[in-house]
N, C-alpha and C positions, 0 to 999 in steps of 0.2 A: 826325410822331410817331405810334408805333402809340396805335390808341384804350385808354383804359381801362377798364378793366370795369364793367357797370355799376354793380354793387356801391359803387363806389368814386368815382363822377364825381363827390358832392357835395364831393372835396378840395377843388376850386378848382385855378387852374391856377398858384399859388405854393403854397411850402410856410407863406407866413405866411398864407394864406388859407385853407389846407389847417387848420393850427392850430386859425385863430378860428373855424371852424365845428366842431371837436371838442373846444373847451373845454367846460368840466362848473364846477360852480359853485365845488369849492373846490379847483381846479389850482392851488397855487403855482406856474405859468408865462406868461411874460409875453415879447414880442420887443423888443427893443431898437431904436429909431431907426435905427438902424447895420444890421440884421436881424439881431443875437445872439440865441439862446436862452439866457434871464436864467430858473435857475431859484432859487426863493425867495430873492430880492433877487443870485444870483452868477450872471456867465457859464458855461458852461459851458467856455468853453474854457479859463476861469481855473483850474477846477476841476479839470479834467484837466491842466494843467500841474504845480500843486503837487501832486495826490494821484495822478497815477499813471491810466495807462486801461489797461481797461475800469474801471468805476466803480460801484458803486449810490452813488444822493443820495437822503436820506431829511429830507422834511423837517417835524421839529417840529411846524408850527402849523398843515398838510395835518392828521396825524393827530388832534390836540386839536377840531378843527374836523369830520372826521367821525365822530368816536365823539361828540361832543354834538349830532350830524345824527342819528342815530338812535337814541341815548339820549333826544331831544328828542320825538322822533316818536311813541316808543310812550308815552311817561310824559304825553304827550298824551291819547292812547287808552285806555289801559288805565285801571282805576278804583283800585289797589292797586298796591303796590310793583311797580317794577322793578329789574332788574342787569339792566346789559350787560356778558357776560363773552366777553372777547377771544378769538381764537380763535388760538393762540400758534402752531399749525400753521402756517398762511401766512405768518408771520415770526417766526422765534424768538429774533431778535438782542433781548438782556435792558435793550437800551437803550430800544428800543419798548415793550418791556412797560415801564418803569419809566412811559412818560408814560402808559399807558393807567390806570396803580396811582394817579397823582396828579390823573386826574379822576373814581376813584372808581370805577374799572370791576373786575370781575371777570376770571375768564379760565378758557378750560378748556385741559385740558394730557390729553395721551397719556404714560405709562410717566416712568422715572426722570430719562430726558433733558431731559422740554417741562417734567417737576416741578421739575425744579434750572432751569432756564433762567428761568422762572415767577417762583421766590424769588429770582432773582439782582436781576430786575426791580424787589421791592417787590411785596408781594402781602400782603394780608388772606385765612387760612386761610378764613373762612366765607363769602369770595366765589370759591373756587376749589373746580373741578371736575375730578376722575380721567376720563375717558371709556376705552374701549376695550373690544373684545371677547375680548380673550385673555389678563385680568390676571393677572400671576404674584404670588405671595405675598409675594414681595419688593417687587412694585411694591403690593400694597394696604399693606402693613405701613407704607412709607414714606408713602402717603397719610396712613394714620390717625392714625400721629405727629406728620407736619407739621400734622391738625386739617382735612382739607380732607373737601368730599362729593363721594362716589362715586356714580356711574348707573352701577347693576347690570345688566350685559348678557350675565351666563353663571350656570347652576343653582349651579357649584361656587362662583362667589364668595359667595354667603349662608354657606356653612358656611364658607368660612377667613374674609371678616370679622368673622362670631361669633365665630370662638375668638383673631383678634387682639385684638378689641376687648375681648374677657375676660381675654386675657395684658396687654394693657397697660389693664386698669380704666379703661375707656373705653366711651362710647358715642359710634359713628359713624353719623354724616350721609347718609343713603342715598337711590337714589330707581330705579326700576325703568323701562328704557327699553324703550320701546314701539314694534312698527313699524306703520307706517303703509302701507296699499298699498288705496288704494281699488278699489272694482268698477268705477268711474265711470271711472278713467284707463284702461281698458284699453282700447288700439291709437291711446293719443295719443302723439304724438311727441314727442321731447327735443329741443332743440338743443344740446343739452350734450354733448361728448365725441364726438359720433356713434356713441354705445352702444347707442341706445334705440329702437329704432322704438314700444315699446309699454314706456309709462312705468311703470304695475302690475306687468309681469311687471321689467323692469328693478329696481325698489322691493323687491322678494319676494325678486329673487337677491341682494341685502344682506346681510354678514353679520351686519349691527347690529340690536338689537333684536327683544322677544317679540311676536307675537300675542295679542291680546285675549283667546285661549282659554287661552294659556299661562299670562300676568297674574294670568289669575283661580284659579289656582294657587296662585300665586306669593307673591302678594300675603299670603294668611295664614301661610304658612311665613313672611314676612319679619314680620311682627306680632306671631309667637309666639317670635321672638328676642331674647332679654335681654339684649343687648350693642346692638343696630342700634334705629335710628332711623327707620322710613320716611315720609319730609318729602314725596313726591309722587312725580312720572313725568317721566320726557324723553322727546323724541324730538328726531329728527336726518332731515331730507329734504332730500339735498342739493344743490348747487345743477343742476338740472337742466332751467329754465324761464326767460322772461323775462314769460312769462304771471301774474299776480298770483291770476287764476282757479284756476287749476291748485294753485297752492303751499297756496293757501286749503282746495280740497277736501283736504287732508292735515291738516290741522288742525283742517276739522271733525268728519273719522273721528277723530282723536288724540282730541279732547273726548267724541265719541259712545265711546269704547272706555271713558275714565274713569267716565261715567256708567253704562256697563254695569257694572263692578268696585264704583263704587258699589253698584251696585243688588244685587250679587251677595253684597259684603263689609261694606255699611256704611263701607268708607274713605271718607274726602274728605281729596284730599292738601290741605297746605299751599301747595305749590308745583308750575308746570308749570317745564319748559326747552324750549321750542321748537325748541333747535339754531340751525343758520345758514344759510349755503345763498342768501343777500342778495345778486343780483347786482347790479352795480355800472352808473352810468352811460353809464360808457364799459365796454363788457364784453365782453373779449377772449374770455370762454372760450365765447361765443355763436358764435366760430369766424366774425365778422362785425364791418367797422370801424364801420358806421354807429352811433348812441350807441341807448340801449336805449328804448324809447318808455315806458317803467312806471320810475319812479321808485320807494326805497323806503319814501316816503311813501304810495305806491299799495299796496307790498307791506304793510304794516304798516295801513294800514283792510284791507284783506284780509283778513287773517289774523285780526287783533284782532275782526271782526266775525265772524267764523265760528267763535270761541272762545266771543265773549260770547252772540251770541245762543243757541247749545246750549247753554250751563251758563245761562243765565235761564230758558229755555224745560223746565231740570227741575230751577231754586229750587236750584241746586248753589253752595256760597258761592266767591265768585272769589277764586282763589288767589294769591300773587307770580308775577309771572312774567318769567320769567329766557331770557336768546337767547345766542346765541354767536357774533356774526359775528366774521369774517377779513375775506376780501376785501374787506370793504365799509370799513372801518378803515382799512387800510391801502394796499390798491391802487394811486391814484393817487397817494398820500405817498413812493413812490417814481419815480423814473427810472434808466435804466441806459444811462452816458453810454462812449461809445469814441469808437474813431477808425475813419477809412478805409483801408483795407490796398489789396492789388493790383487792378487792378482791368481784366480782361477782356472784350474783342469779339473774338467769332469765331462762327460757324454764327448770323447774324441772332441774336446773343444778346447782353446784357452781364450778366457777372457783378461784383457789387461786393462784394469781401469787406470785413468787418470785422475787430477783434478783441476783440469776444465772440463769442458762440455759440450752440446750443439749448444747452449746459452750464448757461449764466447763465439762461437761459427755456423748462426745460425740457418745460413744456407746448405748446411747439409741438409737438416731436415725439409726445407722449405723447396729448396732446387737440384739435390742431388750433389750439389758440388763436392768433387775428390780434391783433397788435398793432400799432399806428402808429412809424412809423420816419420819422424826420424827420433831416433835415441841422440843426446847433447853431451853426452861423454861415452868412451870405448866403442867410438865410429869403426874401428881397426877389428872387432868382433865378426866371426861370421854370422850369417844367418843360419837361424837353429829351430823355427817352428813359424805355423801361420797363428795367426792369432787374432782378435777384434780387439780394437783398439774402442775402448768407452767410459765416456762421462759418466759420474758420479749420480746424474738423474735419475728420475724414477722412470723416464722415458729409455726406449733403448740407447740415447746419445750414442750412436756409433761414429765415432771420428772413423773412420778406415776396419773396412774389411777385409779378411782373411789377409791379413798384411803381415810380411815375413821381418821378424824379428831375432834378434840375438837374443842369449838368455839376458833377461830383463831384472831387476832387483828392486823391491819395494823402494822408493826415496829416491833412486834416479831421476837425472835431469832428461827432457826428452821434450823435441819441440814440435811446432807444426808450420811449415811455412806461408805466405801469401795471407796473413791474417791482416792485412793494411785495408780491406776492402769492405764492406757490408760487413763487418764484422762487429766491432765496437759501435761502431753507430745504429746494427741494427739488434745489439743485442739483449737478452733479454733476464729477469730474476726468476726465472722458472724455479719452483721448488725452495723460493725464498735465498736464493743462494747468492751474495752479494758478487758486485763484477770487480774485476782486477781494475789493477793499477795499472797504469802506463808509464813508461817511462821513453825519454828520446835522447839519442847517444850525438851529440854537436862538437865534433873536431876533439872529438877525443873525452868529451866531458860528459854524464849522465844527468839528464834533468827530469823530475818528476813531472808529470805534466799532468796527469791526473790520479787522482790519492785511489787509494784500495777502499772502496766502500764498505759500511756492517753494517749489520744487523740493522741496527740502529736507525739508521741514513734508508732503508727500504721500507719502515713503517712509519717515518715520519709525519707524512702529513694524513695519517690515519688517526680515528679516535671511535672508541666507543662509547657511546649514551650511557650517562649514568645511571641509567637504570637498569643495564645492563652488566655493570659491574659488579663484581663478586662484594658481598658484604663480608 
């Protein structure tokens, strides 16, 4: 067998061995005596018989279990209120949001789409947040009426919130987002994306959020408005590190910028939002299978301490504060289960197609992201060749390369983990190919939560001219 990388030798030379050394503490997955992969109490291969493959499996009590992992952690930390508000972007199915609304959590949403998705969920207005830097009038309007706060991140949104919030006699919830790009990061490196050789300059070409100088602008034009509310400041630094250090000096500039405003205006907000940017244990977009050495328990004294000890060190009262993880919520609460298609030797090579794709994970292509790819029955197999694991696309969709597998069989079950994240919500019909079904497994029960699209449902709202049509 060719060797494999070293990156990769802690798999083990089964795939159930491969597993138990990549499990994380709240995987609803488990191998079956028999070597099934059993996810949250169901085979998978059961699963894909009744609902149809490709598949996302979402499940329930993953998610309740890590939004109380880091709602747990900071309300730890911190000395005053927290919200943890979901971050609807890495999964917008309203089913997810409903369980994040019923342990209490918040959520931040982008434009008309993540707003309706949000409410479809179950949401409390005064634990949800507007973000975006290019709001249209129409998306703040719907903001203000559904009652939710906005983080002001363009000059022109202070003057159309004022004059919605005066056409519909209202005051809105408002808070000024801040960027953060320290002197200290410059010419450290990201492992994120592979965008960044030097994380300050990367940080600066954001288009999110003011500068300290701008703020202090900003800040009394928002104070001398009789419709707006200014409740505090966000910031958003996103996920770009697995370094705790790192994430930390962002947060201590974020606090050192308030106290400057302070000092400048007399403000002290109410509230900070930290944003998200939380990578996860197992953390594909580290472009790396190994699990992350920093837990976000580590991130979270981090941060917490680089906030508190600047606002003690200038008597500044601690504010609420509010975060907005994604990935970290949901991530591993998914899996995304198929089957094995054709599968090719030739030129010293084997290719094993699937049928999903980078469509269903799209940040392979886009960011590099590694993910684990596992066979979902005869885990108990050893490893027998490398092979590329690839989607049915006419792109190379490479799910996993030179990835060691057992001997493999047309029609097998076989799955990929951490697909709860940018996945389904950023996926896409390349090549006309409709997207799976989800399903979400609730204290033992399966519910469809969203149907398997065709054909059909992807040309919808298309039409050609009839003059165009064949006679």
């Amino acid at each position: 067998m060719t060797e494999i990388p070293a990156e990769r030798e802690f798999l083990g030379s089964k795939p159930r061995e491969h597993l138990t050394k990549v499990l994380t503490r709240t995987d609803p997955i488990e191998v079956s005596q028999e070597g099934d992969l059993i996810f949250d109490g169901y085979k998978a291969e059961g699963l894909l018989a009744d609902f149809g493959s490709p598949l996302y499996v979402v499940s329930e009590q993953t998610l309740r279990e890590n939004f109380r992992r880091i709602k747990g952690v900071f309300e730890r930390l911190w000395p005053t209120k927290v919200l943890v508000m979901y971050a609807i972007k890495s999964n917008n199915n309203p089913a997810i949001r409903a369980v994040i609304h019923q342990e209490g959590g918040g959520g931040d949403c982008f434009g008309l789409g993540e707003l309706h998705s949000t409410f479809m969920g179950g949401a409390d207005p005064e634990r949800i947040a507007m973000n975006g830097s290019n709001k249209t009038e129409v998306e703040l309007r719907a903001a203000i009426r559904k009652g939710v706060h906005v983080n002001i991140d363009a000059v022109d949104e202070i003057r159309m919130l004022d004059a919605i919030c005066a056409d519909l006699g209202t005051i809105g919830s408002v808070a000024l987002r801040i960027k953060s790009a320290p002197e200290s990061l410059a010419g450290s490196p990201s492992d994120y994306m592979g965008l960044a050789s030097d994380v300050r300059a990367f940080l600066l070409r954001e288009k999110w959020g003011f500068s300290v100088e701008s703020a202090l602008e900003l800040v009394p034009e928002i104070l001398e408005c009789r419709n707006l509310r200014l409740r505090g400041f966000s910031l958003h630094t996103p996920r770009f590190t697995q370094n705790p250090e790192l994430f930390a000096t962002c947060t201590r500039d974020f606090a050192e910028s308030i106290i400057r405003i302070r000092e400048a205006t007399g403000y002290v907000p109410e509230l900070i939002d930290i944003g998200g940017g939380w990578p996860r244990d197992r953390d594909p977009e580290s472009r790396m299978h190994k699990l992350n050495g920093s837990s976000v328990e580590n991130f979270a004294e981090a941060v917490v301490a680089s906030l508190l000890d600047t606002f003690e060190a200038h008597q500044m009262p601690i504010p609420e504060l509010r975060l907005e993880p994604g990935r970290f919520i949901v991530g591993n609460a998914v899996v995304l289960l198929g089957r094995v298609g054709q599968i090719k030797r030739d030129c010293g090579m084997v290719w094993v197609n699937v049928d999903f794709s980078t469509n269903n994970l799209p940040r392979i292509d886009t960011a590099g992201s590694a993910y684990h790819f596992l066979p979902a029955s005869g885990l108990d197999r050893s490893y027998a060749e490398l092979a590329q694991i690839v989607g049915s696309t006419c792109i190379d969709s490479r799910m996993a390369d030179n990835w060691a597998v057992p001997d493999l069989a047309t029609g097998e079950p076989v799955a990929i983990l951490d697909a709860g994240m940018y996945a389904d919500s950023a996926s896409t019909q390349f090549n006309s190919v409709p997207r799976p079904a989800t399903v979400m497994i609730s204290d033992g029960t399966v519910h469809i939560i969203k149907r398997r699209e065709t054909v059909e449902d992807l040309y919808r709202n298309t039409s050609v001219p009839d003059h165009l049509l064949p006679e």
